[in-house]
C-alpha positions in Angstrom: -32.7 1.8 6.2 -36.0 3.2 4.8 -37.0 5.2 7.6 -33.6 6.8 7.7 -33.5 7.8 4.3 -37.1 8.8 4.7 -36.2 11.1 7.5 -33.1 12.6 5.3 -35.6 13.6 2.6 -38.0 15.7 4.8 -34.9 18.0 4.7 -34.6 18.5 0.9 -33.7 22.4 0.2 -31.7 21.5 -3.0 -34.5 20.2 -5.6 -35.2 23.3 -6.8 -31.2 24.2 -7.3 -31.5 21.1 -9.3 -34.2 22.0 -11.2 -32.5 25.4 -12.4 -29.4 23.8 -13.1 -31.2 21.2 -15.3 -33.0 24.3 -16.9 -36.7 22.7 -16.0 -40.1 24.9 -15.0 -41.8 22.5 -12.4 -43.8 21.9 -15.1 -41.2 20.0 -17.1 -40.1 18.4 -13.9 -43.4 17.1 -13.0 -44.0 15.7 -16.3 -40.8 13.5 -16.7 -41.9 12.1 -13.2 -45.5 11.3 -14.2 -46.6 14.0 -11.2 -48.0 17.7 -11.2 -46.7 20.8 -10.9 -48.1 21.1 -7.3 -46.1 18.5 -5.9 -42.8 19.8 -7.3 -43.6 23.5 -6.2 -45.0 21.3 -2.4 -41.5 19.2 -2.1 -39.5 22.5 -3.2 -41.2 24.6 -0.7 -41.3 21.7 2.1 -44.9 21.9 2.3 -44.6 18.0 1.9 -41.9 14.8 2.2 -40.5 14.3 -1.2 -41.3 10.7 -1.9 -38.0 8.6 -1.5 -38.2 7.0 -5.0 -38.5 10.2 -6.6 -35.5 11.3 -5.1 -33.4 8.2 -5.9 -35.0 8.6 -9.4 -33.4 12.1 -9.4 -30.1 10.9 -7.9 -30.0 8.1 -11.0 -30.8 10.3 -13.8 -28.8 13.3 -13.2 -25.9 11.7 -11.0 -26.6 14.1 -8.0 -25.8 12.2 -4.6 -28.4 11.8 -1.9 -26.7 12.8 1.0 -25.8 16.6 -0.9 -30.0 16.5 -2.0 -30.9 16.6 2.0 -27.9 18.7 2.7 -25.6 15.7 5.0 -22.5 16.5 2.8 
């Protein structure tokens, strides 16, 4: 099951729709994750795999669903 998800999240293209909607600089993200701005701008750009806890994280605290994060609706 890990790898699978793991795989869905190198596809991530709507964290930064997210982030808009919630009203957040990457900044603010970054700090209510305890991580930088870098990484937010590095998952939102694809330049790196968005860790899968911080995705489930997101999907928990804002109610978004996994599967429409990594684009599988």
């Amino acid at each position: 099951m890990f790898s699978i998800i793991t795989l869905l999240i190198e596809k991530v293209n709507n964290l930064k729709s997210i982030r808009k909607e919630l009203n957040y600089t990457q900044e603010e993200l970054a700090k209510l994750f305890n991580t930088t701005h870098s990484t937010i701008s590095a998952y939102e750009n694809g330049k790196t795999i968005i860790l899968t806890a911080f995705a489930i994280e997101l999907c928990k605290r804002y109610g978004y669903s996994l599967d429409w994060i990594c684009n599988k609706r």
